[in-house]
C-alpha positions as CSV (number, residue, x, y, z in Angstrom):
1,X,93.8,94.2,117.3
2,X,93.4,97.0,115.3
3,X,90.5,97.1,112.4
4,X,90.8,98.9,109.2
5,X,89.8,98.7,106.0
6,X,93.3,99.2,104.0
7,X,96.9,97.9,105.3
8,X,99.8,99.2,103.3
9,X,103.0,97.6,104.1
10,X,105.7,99.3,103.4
11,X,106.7,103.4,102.7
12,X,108.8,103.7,99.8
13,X,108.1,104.8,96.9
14,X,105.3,102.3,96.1
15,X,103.8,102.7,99.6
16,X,104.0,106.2,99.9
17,X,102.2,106.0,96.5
18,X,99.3,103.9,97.3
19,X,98.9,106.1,100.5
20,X,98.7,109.1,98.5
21,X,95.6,108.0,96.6
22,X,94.1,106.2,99.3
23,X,93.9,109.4,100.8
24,X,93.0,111.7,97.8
25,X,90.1,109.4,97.2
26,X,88.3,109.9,100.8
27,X,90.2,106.7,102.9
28,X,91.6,109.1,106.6
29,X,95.2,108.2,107.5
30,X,95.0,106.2,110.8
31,X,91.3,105.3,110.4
32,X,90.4,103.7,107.2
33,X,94.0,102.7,106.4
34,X,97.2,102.3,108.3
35,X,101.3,102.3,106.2
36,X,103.2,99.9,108.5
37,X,107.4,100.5,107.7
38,X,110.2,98.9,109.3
39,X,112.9,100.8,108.4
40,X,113.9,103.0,111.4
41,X,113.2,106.8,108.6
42,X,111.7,107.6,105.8
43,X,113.0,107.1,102.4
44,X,112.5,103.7,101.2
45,X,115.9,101.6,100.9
46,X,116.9,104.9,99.7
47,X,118.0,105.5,103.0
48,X,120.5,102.7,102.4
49,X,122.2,103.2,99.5
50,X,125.9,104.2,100.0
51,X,126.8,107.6,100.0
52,X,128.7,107.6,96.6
53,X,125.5,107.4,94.9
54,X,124.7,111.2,94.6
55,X,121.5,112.6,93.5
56,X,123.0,113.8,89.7
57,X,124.1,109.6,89.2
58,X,120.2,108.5,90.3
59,X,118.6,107.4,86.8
60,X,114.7,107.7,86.2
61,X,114.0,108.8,89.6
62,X,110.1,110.3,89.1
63,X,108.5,112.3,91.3
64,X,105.9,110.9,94.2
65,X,102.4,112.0,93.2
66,X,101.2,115.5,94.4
67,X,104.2,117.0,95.5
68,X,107.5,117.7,93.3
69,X,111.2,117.0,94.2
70,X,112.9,120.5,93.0
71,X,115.8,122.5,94.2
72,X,118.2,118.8,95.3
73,X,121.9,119.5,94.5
74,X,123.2,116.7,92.6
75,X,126.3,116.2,94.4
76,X,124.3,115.5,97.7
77,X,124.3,111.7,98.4
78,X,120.6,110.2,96.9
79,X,119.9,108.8,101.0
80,X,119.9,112.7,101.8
81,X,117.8,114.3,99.1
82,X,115.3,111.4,99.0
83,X,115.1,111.1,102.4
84,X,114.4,114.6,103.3
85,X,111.6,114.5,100.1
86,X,110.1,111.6,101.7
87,X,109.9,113.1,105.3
88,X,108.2,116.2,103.5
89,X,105.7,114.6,101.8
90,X,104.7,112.2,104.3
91,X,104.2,115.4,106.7
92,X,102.6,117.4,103.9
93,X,99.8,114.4,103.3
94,X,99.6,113.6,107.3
95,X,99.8,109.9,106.2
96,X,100.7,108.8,109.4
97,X,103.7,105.8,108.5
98,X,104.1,103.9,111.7
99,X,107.6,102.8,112.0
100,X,109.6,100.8,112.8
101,X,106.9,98.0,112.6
102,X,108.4,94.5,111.3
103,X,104.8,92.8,109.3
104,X,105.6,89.1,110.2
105,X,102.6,87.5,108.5
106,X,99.3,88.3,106.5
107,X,96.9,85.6,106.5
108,X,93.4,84.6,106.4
109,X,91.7,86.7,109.5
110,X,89.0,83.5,108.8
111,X,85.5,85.8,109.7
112,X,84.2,88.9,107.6
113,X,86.1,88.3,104.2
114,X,89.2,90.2,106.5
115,X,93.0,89.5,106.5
116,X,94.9,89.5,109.8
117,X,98.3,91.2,109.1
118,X,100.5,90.2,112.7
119,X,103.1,92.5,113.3
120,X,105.9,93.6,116.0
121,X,103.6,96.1,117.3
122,X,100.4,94.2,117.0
123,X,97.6,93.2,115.0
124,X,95.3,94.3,112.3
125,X,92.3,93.2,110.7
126,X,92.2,94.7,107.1
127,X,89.7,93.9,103.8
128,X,92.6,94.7,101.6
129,X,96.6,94.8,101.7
130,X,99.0,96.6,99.3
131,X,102.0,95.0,100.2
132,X,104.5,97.5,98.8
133,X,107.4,95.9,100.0
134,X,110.3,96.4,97.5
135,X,113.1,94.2,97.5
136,X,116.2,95.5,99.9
137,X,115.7,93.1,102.7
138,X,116.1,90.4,100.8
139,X,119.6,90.3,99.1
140,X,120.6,87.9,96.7
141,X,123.8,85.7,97.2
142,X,124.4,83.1,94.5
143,X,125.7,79.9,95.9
144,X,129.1,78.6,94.4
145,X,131.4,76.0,95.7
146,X,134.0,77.1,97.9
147,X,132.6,80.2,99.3
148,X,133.0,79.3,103.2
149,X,136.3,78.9,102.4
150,X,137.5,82.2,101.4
151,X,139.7,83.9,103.8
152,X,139.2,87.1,102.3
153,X,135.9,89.7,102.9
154,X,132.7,89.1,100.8
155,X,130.2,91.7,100.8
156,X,126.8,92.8,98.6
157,X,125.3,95.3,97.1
158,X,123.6,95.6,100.1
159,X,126.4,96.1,102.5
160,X,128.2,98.4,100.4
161,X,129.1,101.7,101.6
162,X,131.8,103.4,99.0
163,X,134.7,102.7,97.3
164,X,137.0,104.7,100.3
165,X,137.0,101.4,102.6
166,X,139.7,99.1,103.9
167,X,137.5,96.5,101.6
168,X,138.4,98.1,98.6
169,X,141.7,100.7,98.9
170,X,144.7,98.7,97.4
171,X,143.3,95.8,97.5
172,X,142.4,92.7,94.3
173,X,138.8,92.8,93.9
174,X,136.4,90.8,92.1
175,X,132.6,92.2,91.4
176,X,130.6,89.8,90.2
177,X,126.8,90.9,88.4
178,X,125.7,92.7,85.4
179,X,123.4,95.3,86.2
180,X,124.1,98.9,86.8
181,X,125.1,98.8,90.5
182,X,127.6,96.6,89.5
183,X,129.2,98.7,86.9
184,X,128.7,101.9,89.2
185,X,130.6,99.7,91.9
186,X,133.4,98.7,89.4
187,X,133.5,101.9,88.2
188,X,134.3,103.7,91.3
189,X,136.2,100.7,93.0
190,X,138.4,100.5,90.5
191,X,139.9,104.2,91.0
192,X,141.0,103.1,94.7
193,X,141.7,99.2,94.3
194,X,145.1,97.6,93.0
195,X,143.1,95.3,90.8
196,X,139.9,94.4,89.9
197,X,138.3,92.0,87.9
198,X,134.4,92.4,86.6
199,X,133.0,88.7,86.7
200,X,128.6,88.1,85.1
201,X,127.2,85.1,83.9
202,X,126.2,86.4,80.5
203,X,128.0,89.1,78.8
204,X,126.6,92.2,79.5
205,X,124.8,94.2,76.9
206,X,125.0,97.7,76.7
207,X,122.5,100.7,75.2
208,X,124.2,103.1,73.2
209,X,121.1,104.2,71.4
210,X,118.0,106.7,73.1
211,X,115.6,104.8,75.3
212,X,112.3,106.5,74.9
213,X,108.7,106.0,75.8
214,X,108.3,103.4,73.2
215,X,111.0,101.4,74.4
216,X,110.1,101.8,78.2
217,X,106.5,100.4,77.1
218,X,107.9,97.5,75.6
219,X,110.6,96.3,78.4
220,X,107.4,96.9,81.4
221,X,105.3,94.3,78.6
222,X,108.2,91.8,78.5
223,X,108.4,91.5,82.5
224,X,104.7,91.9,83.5
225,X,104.8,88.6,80.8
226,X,106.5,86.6,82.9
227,X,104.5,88.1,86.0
228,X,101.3,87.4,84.3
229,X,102.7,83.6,83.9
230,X,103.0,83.3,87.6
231,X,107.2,83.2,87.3
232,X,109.6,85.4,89.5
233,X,109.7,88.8,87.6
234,X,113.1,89.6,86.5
235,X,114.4,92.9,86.1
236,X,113.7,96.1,83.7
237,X,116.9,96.7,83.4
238,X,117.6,92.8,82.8
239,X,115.4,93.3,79.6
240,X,116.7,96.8,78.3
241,X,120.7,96.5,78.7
242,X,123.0,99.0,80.4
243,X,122.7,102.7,79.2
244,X,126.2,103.6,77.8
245,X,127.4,106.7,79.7
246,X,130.6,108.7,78.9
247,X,131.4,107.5,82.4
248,X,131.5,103.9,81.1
249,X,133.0,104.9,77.9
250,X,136.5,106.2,79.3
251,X,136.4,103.4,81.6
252,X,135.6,100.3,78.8
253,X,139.0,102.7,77.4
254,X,140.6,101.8,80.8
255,X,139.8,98.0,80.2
256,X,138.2,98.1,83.4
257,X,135.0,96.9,81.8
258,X,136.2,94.1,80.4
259,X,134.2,90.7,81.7
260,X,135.0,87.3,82.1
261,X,132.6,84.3,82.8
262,X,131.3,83.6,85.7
263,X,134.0,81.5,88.1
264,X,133.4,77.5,89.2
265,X,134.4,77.7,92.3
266,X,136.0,80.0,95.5
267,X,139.4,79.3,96.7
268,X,140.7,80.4,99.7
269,X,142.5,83.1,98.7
270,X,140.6,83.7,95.2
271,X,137.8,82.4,92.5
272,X,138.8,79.5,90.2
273,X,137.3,78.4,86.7
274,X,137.4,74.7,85.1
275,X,139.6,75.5,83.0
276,X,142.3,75.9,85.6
277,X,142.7,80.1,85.6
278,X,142.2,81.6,88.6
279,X,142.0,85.1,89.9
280,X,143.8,86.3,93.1
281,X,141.2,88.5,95.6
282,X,140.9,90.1,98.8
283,X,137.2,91.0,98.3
284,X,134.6,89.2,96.3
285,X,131.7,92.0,95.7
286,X,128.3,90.0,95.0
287,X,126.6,92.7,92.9
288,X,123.9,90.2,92.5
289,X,120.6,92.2,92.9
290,X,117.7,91.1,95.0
291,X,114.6,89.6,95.3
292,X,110.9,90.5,96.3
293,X,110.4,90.7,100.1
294,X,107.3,88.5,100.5
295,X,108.0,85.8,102.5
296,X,105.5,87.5,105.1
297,X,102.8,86.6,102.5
298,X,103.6,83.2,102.5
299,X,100.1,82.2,104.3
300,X,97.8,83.1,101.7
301,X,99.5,80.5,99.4
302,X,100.0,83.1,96.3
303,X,102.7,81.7,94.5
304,X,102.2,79.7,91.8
305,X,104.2,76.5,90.7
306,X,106.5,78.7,88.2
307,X,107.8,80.4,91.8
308,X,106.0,83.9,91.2
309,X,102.8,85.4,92.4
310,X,100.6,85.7,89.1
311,X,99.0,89.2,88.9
312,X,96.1,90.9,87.0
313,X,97.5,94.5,87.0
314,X,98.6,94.7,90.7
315,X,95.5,92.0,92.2
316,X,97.0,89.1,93.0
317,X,95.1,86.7,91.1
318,X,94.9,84.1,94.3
319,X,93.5,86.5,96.3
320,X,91.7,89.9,95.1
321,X,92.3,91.2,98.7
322,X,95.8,91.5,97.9
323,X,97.6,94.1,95.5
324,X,101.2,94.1,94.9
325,X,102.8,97.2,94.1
326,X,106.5,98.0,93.1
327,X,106.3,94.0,92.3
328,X,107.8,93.0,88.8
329,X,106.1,95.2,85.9
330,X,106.2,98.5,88.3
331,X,109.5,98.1,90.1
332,X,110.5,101.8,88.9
333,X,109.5,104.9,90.6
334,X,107.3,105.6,87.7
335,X,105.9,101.9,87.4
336,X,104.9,102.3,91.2
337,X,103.2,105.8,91.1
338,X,100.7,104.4,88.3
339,X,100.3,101.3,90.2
340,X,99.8,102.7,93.7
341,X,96.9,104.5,91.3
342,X,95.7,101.3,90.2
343,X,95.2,99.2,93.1
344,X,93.3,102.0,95.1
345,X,91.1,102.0,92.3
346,X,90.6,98.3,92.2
347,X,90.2,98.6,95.9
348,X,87.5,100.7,96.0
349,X,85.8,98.6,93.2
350,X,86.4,95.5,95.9
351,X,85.1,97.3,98.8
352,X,82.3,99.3,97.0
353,X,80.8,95.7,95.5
354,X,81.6,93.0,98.4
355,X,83.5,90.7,95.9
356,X,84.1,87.0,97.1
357,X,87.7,85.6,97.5
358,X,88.9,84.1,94.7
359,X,89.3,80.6,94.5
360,X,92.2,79.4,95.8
361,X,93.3,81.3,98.5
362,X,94.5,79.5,101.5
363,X,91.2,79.5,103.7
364,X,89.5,82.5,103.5
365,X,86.0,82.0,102.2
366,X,84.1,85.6,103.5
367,X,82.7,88.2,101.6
368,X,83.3,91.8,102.1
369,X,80.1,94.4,102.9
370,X,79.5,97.9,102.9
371,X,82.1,100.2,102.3
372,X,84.7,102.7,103.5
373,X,83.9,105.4,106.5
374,X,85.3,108.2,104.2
375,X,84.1,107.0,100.1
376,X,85.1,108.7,97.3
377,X,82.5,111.4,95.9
């Protein structure tokens, strides 16, 4: 077992962020804090994203802190050019990311106020975790009758790899969600398939107007509500619509953006609705988002009855030892930058003052003492 005083789990954006200013404010890489990643490179779930997605189609992507993304050619895929950024900044900090590391659990280390994170490569005793984990590893696949069934190919947002597959070429396609990857996967699927039809469960609204800092404010305030409620946080974009591009516009002109309900059932060879239409397919694409990866955190007994972990900024309120960043309110590159900010400084504060556990938390009952190797002038 390894002892620290910070454990960061994960190295995307959010990670990469908290790392940043754990450093900048005195905490060494490899000493006083440790970023545990399981993805096999750096760049997030960037590194993921299919290669269609070029860095000039990448909305609000912000900068990490300290270090500037300039010169990226716009029609290099966004796995490349955020990639590569992410390699150079980790270097250029010497944070130190160990990867791959799979976190398993985090729980009560039950002596010294300290949390035992038990990973694939070992253990570590920490006084604080920013679990930074994001949401790729845990894909979203609604459950409708029928599915098993089917004797075509389902896939998901995260399986997808372009429009230029056997999957898609000449074939009947249905994509079913309403946020932008499904309209970028509709959009481009449509150029290659024979058919495709667009399926959501409410019908989608779309932004035609500027979205500026005012309205940005006020879509963050609407999901950190719900976060602050102890719900599962729902999306940004699920609060401010679809931005209208001209993109979008010749294809709405195309018909291709026209939506119908969501089905009732999957046939074998299609998708079904009570009122006895049906739809032939080859591929059903769930463009169905994701949820928070944090089943590791599942010890500490965080969630509340609503289904969400309730926060005060990024401190989950069950446990101050815990901050989640790129959770709910600051799942945008952005949101996470000013987070990762945040809980350092709320960190230090816990550290610097040996704060009990708040009430509630599984079975930690220790205090924290002293403070960090390397503090803050």
């Amino acid at each position: 077992m390894e002892n620290v005083e910070v454990v960061v789990i994960g190295a995307g954006q959010a990670g990469l962020s908290s790392a940043y200013h754990l450093r900048r404010t005195g905490f060494t890489p490899g000493e006083d804090f440790v970023v545990l990643d399981h993805a096999p490179a750096p760049g997030g779930a960037w590194q993921f994203r299919w290669p269609t997605l070029t860095y000039g189609r990448v909305h609000g992507m912000h900068a990490l802190p300290g270090m500037e993304l300039t010169g990226a050619d716009p029609g290099r895929p966004s796995s490349e050019v955020i990639g590569e950024y992410f390699t150079h900044y980790e270097h250029r900090f010497g944070l130190s990311v160990r990867r791959p590391v799979d976190v398993r659990e985090v729980r009560d280390a039950g002596w010294g106020g300290r949390l035992l994170v038990r990973t694939s490569e070992g253990d570590w005793a920490a006084r604080a975790v920013i679990n930074a984990t994001g949401t790729w590893d845990r894909p979203f696949w609604p459950r409708v009758p029928g599915q098993e069934l089917f004797r075509g190919r389902q896939l998901h947002t995260s399986g997808y790899r372009g429009p230029d597959t056997d999957a898609f070429v000449g074939k009947r396609v249905v994509v079913v969600g309403g946020g932008t990857s499904a309209v970028q996967h509709l959009l481009e699927i449509s150029e290659v398939a024979r058919e495709t039809v667009w399926v959501t469960r409410r019908p989608p609204l779309f932004r035609a107007g500027p979205f500026g800092p005012e309205e940005g404010r006020a879509a963050v305030a609407l999901v950190e509500q719900r976060v602050r409620q102890g719900l599962p946080p729902q999306s940004v974009v699920s609060v401010t619509g679809l931005p209208m591009t001209e993109e979008m516009r010749r294809a709405r002109e195309r018909g291709v953006l026209e939506r119908v309900p969501m089905f009732t059932r999957v046939t074998e060879d299609g998708v079904a609705w009570d009122d006895g239409s049906r739809a032939a397919a080859d591929t059903i694409l769930w463009a169905t988002g994701f949820r928070p990866a944090i089943d590791h955190l599942a010890p500490l007994r965080l969630r509340e009855p609503g289904g969400g972990i309730r926060l005060e900024g990024t401190r989950a309120v069950r446990d101050e030892r815990v901050h989640l960043v790129g959770y709910g309110p600051s799942a945008s590159t952005i949101g996470a930058n000013r987070a990762g900010r945040s809980a350092v400084r709320d960190i230090r504060a816990l550290l610097a003052g040996g704060h009990k556990v708040a009430a509630g938390t599984g079975t930690g009952t220790g205090t924290s003492t002293g403070l960090t190797r390397n503090p803050a002038a």
